[in-house]
C-alpha positions as CSV (number, residue, x, y, z in Angstrom):
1,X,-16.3,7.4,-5.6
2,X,-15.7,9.4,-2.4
3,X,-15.3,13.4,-2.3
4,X,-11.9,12.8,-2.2
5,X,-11.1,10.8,-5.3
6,X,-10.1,12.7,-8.5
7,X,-10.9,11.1,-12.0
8,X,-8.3,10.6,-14.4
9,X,-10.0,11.9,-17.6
10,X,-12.9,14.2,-17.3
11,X,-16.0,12.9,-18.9
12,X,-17.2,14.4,-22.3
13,X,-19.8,16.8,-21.8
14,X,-23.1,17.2,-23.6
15,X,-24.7,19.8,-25.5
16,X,-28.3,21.1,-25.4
17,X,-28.3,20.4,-29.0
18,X,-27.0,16.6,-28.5
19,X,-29.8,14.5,-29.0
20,X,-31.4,16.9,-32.1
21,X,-27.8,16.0,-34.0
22,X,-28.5,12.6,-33.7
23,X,-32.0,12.2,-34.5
24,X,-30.8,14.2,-37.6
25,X,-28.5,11.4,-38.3
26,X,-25.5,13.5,-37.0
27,X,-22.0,11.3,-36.8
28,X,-20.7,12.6,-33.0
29,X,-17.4,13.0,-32.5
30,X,-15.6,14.3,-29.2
31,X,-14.5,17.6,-29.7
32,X,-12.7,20.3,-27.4
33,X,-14.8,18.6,-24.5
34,X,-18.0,17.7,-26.0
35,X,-19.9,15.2,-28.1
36,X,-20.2,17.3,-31.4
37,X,-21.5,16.3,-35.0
38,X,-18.7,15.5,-37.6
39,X,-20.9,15.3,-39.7
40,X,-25.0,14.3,-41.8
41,X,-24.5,13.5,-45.1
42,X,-20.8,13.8,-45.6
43,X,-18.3,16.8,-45.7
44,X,-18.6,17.5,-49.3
45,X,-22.4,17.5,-50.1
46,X,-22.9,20.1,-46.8
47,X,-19.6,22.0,-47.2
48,X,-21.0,22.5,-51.0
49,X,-24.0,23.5,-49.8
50,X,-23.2,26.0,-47.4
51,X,-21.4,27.7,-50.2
52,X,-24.4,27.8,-52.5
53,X,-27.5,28.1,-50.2
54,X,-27.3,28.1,-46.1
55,X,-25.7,25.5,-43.2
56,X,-26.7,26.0,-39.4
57,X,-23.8,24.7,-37.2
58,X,-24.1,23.8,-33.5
59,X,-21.0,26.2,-31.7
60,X,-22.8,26.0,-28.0
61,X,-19.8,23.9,-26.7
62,X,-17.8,27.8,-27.1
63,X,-17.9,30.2,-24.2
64,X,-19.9,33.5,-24.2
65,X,-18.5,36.2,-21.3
66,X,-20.0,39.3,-20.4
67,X,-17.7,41.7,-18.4
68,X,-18.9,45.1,-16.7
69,X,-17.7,47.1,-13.9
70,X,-18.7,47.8,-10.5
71,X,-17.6,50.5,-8.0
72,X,-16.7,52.8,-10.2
73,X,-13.9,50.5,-12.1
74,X,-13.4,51.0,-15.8
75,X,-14.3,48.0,-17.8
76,X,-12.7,49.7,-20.8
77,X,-9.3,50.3,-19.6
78,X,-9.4,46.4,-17.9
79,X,-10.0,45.0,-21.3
80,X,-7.7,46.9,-23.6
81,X,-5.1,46.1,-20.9
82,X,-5.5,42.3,-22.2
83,X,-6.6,42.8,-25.8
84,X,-4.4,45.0,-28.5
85,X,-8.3,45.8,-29.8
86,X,-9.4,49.4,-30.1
87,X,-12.3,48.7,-27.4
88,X,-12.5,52.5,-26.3
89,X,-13.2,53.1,-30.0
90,X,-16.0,50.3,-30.4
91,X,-19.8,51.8,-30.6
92,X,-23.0,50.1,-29.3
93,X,-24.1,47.0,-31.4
94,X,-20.4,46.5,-33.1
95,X,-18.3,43.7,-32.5
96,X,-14.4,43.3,-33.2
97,X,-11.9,40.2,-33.7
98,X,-9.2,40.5,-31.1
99,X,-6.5,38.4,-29.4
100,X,-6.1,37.3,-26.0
101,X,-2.5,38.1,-25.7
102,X,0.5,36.6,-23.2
103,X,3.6,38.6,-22.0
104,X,5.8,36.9,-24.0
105,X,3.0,38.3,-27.1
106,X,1.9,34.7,-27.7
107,X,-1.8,34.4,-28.7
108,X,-3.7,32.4,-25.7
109,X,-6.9,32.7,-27.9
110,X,-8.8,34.4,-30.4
111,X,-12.2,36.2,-29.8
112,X,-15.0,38.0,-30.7
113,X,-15.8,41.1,-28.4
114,X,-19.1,43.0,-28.7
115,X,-20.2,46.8,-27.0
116,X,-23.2,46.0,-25.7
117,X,-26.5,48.5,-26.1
118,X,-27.2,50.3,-22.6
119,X,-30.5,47.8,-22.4
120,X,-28.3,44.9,-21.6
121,X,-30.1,41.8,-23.4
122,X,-28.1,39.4,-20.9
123,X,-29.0,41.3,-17.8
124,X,-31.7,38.3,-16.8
125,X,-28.6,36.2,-16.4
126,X,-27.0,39.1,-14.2
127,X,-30.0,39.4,-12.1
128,X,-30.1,35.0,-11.7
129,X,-26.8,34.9,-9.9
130,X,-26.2,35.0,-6.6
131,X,-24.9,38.6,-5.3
132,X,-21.2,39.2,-4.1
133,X,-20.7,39.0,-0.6
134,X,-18.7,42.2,0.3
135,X,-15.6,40.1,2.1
136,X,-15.5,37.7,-0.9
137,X,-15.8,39.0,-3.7
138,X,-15.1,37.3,-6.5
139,X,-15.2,38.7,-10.2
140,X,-17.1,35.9,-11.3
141,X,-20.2,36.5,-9.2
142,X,-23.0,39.1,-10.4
143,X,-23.4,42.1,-8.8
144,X,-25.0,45.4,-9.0
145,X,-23.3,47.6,-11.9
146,X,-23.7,51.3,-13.5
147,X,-26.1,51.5,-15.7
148,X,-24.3,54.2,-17.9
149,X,-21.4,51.8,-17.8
150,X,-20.6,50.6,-20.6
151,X,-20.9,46.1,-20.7
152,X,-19.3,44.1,-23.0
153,X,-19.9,40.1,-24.9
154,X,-17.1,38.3,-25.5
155,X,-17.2,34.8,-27.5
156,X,-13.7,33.0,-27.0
157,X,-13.2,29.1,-28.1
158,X,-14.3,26.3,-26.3
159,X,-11.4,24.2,-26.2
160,X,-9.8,27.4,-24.7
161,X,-12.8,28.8,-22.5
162,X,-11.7,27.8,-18.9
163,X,-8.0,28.9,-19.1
164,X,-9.0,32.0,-20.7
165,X,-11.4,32.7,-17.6
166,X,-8.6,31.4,-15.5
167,X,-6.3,34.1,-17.2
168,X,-8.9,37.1,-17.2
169,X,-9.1,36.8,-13.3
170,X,-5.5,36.9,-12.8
171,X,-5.2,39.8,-14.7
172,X,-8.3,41.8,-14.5
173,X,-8.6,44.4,-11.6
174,X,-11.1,44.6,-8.6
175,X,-14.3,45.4,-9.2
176,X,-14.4,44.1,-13.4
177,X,-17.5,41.1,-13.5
178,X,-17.4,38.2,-15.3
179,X,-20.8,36.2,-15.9
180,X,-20.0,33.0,-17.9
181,X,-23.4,32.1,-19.7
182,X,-23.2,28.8,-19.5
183,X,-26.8,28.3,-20.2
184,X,-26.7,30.3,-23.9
185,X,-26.5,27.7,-26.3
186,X,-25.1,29.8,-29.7
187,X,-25.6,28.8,-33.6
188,X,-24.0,29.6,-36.5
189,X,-26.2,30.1,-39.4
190,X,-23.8,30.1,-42.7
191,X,-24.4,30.5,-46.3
192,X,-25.6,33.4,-48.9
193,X,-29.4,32.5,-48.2
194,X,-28.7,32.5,-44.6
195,X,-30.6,36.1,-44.5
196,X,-33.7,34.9,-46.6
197,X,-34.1,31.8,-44.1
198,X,-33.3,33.9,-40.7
199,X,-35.5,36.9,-41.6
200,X,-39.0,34.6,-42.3
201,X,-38.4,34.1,-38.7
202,X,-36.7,36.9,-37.1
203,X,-37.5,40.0,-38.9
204,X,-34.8,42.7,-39.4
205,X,-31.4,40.8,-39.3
206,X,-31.7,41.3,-43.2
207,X,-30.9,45.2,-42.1
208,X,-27.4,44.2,-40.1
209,X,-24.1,44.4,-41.4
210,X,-21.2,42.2,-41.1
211,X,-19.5,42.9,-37.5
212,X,-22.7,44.3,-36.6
213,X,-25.1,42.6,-33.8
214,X,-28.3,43.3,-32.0
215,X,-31.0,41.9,-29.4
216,X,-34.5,40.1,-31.7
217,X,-36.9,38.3,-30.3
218,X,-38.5,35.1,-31.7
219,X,-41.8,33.9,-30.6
220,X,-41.2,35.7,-27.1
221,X,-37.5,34.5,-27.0
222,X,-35.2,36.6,-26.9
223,X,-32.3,36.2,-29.2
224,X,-29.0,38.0,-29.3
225,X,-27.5,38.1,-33.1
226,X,-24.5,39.2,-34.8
227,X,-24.0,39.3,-38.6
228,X,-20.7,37.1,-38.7
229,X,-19.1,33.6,-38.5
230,X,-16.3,31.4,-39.5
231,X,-16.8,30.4,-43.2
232,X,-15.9,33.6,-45.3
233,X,-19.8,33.6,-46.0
234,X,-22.4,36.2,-45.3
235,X,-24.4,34.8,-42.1
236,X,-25.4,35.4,-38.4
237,X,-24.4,33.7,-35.1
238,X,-27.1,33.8,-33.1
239,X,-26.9,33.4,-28.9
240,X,-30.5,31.8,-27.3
241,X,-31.3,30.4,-24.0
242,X,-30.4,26.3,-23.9
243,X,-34.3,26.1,-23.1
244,X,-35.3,27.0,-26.3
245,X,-32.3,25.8,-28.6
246,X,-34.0,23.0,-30.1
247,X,-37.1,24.3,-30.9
248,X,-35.4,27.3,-32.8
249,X,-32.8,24.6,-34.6
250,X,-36.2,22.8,-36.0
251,X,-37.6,26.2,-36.9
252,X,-34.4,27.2,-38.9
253,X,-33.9,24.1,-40.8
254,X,-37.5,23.7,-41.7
255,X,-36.9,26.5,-44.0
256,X,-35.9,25.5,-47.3
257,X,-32.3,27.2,-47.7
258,X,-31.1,25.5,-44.8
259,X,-29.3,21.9,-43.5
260,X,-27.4,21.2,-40.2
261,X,-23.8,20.6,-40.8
262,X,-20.8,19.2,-39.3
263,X,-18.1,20.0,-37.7
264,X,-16.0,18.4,-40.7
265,X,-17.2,20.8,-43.6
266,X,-16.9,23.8,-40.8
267,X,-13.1,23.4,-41.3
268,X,-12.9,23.0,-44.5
269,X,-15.3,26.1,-45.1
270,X,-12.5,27.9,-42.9
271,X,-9.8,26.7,-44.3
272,X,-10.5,28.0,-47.7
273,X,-11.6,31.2,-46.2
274,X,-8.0,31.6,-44.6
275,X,-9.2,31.4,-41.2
276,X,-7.0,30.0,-38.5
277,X,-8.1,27.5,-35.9
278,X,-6.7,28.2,-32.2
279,X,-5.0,25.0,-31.3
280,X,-3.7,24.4,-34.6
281,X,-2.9,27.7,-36.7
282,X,-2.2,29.5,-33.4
283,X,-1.0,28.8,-30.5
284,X,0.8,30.4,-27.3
285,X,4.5,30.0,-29.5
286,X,3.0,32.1,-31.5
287,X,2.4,36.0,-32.1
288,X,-0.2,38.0,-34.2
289,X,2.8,39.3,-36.4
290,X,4.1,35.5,-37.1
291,X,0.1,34.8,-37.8
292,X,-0.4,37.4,-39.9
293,X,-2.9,38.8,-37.9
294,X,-1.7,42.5,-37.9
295,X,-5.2,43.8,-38.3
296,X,-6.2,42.5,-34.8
297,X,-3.3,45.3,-33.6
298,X,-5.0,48.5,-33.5
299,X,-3.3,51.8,-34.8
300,X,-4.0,53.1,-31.3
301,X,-2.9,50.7,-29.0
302,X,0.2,50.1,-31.2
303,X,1.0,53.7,-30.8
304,X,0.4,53.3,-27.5
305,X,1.6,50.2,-26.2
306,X,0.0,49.6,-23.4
307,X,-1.6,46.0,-24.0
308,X,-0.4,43.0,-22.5
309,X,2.5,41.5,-24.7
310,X,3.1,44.7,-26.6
311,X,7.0,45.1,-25.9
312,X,7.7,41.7,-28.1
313,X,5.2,42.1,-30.7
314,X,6.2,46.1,-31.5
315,X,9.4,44.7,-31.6
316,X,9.0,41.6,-34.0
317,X,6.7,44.2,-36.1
318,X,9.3,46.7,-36.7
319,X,12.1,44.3,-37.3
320,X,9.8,41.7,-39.5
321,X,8.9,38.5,-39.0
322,X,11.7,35.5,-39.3
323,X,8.6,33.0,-39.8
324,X,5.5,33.8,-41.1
325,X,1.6,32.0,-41.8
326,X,0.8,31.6,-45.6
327,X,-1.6,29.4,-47.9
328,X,-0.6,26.7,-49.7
329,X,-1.9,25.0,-53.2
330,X,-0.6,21.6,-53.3
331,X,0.6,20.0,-56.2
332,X,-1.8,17.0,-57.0
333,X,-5.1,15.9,-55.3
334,X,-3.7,14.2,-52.1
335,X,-3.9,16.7,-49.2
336,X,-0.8,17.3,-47.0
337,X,-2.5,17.4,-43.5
338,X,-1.2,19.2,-40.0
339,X,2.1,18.0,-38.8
340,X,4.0,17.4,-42.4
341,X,6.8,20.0,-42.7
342,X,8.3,22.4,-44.9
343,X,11.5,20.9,-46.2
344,X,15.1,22.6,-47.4
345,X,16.4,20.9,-50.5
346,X,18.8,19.0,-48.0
347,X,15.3,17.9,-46.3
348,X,15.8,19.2,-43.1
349,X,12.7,21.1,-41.6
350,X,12.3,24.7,-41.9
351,X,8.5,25.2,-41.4
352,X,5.6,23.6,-40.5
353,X,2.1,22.3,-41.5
354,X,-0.6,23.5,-39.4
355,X,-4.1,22.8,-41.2
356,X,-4.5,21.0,-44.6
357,X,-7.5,19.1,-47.0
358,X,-9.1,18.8,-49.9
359,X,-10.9,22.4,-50.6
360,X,-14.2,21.4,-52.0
361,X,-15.1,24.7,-53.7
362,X,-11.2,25.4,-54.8
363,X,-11.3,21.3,-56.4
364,X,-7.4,21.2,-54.9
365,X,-5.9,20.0,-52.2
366,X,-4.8,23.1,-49.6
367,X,-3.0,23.9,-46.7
368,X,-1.6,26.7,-44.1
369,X,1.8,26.5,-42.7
370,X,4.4,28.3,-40.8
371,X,7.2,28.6,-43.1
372,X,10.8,31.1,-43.0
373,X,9.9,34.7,-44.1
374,X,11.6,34.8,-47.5
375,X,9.6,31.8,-48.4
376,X,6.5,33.8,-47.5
377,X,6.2,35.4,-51.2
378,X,2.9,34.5,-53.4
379,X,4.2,32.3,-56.5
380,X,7.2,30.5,-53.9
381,X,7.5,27.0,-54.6
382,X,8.1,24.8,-51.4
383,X,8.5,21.1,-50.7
384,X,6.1,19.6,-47.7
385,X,7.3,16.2,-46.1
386,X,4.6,14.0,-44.9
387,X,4.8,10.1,-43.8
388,X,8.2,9.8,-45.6
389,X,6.7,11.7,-48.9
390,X,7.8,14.8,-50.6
391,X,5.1,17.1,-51.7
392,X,5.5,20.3,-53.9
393,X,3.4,23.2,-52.9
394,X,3.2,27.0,-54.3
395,X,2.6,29.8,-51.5
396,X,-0.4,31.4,-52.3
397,X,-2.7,34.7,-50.7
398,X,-5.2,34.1,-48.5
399,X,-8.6,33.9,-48.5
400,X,-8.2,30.7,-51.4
401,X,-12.1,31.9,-52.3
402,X,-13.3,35.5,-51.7
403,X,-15.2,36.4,-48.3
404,X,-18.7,37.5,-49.6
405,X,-19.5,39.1,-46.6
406,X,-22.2,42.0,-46.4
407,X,-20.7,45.4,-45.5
408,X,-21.9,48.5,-45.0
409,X,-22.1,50.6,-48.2
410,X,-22.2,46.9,-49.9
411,X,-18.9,46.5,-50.1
């Protein structure tokens, strides 16, 4: 192929992890790019077992920023002019769920964004790049920073990563860095033994808290690890150099509590924890007050209003909502899956299904949809239509099963 020629499809990429899934008898699937496991021994058996012991899931293929100022910019200010998050407010070692938001208050993506100690533990990937040339600077390159500046870690999704870089370096100011650490691989480690397993090998994480993170080292590696994740379960997500991913994955599941799983009980583990999936749940048609996502909307910046999309979403918050995201207990065993729709009793649509299965831990069939605001009432019975079928569904409060995360105070 010459320099010139453009492929039609970009290949699907690989993942450090790619050849340990499928020595562990990992079913690979494309996903948001890359060849990912499905699944081992089948959705129910590992879903069930995250729920009762402790699952470590492969999320390298998502992307992990770190942002920091130069010259004298203000990092703090550049990020809160993006995100509706309280980042000003957000201490060393504490990480937040925010939103990266459009004008029109649509959601581009959801994230995770982390205050980073003063001790950087990503500065060796700072230090690797190549240093900005004056003339051409470009927010992507490394460069030398303040060290009483503050840095911050930002995981956004991976089927999301390179428009949401695209968008942070339209809209962020001179002198804000970007590194993309493209050579972190990241795990999830899941479940209510996932502290027992993690702290035979990384003493101390037993100490953290959920929303909580903090630089370990294992065996001379150094880690970065957060007490959170993406099932409603206590567990840690836990950053490590793509060198080294595979013989920390053989570590982890070597200890008793702990099985890789797939990609397959990962969404149904969110699912019943009321978690939305970008892409499916949320999307750029849709806002954080539609979504239900009015925590991610900090009392400050509401008050002030200075975050990119405010205008619309202060707007729809104070009039309400004409559509709005709720959980759904089907009638019957046979799940109603994303793209059935909410029906009037004429049948036309009214609302739609965004994410839907079989809940494994609930024993019914569940869903999330968009459906009209005065539908949006726990106990509201709605019909779902799906491949010519009329399904009866009851609006129900989310999480379907209780988060049994560990807080501080042990709440």
């Amino acid at each position: 192929m010459s320099d010139t020629e453009i492929p039609d499809e970009i290949a699907t990429q690989t993942l450090p992890l790619d050849a340990w899934h499928r020595a562990q008898g990992g079913r690979m699937v494309e996903f948001a790019g890359y060849h990912m496991p499905v699944q081992y021994e089948g959705i129910m058996a590992e879903h069930l077992w995250v729920r009762e012991s402790a699952g470590l899931f492969d999320v390298s293929h998502m992307g992990q920023l770190v942002f920091r100022a130069e010259g004298g910019a203000d990092v703090v200010a550049a990020l809160e002019a993006l995100l509706p998050a309280d980042i000003a407010g957000l201490a060393e070692n504490k990480q937040r769920y925010s939103l990266l938001l459009a004008e029109n208050g649509g959601i581009l993506d959801d994230l995770m964004v982390t205050h980073l100690p003063r001790e950087n533990p990503f500065a060796a990937d700072d230090e690797a790049a190549e240093p900005a040339e004056p003339a051409g600077w470009s927010p992507l390159d490394a460069s030398p920073t303040d060290p009483d500046a503050p840095t911050f870690y930002m995981v956004v999704n991976g089927a999301t990563k390179i428009d949401d870089i695209a968008h942070l370096l339209e809209f962020l100011p001179d002198g804000i860095a970007i590194n993309h650490l493209e050579e972190q691989a990241l795990l999830a480690l899941q479940g209510p033994k996932a502290a027992d397993a993690l702290a035979r090998l990384v003493p101390g994480v037993e100490a953290m808290v959920f929303m909580t993170a903090g630089a370990f080292d294992w065996n001379g590696v150094p880690l970065w690890i957060s007490r959170s994740g993406y099932t409603g379960e206590d567990g840690f997500e836990i950053s490590v150099p793509g060198e080294h991913v595979v013989a920390l994955a053989d570590a982890l599941i070597a200890e008793p509590e702990v099985k890789p799983i797939g990609l397959g009980a990962r969404d149904s583990l969110r699912l019943e924890a009321g978690l939305p999936l970008y892409g499916h749940d949320l999307d750029p048609e849709t806002t954080p007050v539609q979504a239900d996502l009015g925590f991610a909307l900090s009392k400050r910046r509401r008050e002030a209003g200075d975050f990119m999309g405010a205008e619309p979403i202060l707007a729809e918050r104070a009039a309400g909502a004409t559509t709005k995201r709720v959980g759904l207990l089907i009638a019957g065993r046979q799940p109603v899956r994303e793209g059935a729709t909410v029906v009037d009793a004429s049948g036309a649509d009214i609302g739609r299904v965004t994410s839907g299965g079989f809940a494994p831990s609930v024993g019914a069939a569940i869903a999330m949809a968009y459906v009209p605001a005065e539908l949006a009432t726990p106990g509201t019975t709605v019909s779902l239509s799906q491949r010519g079928k009329v399904h009866t569904a009851t609006v129900t409060a989310m999480p379907f099963i209780p988060h049994r995360y560990v807080r501080a105070g042990g709440k």
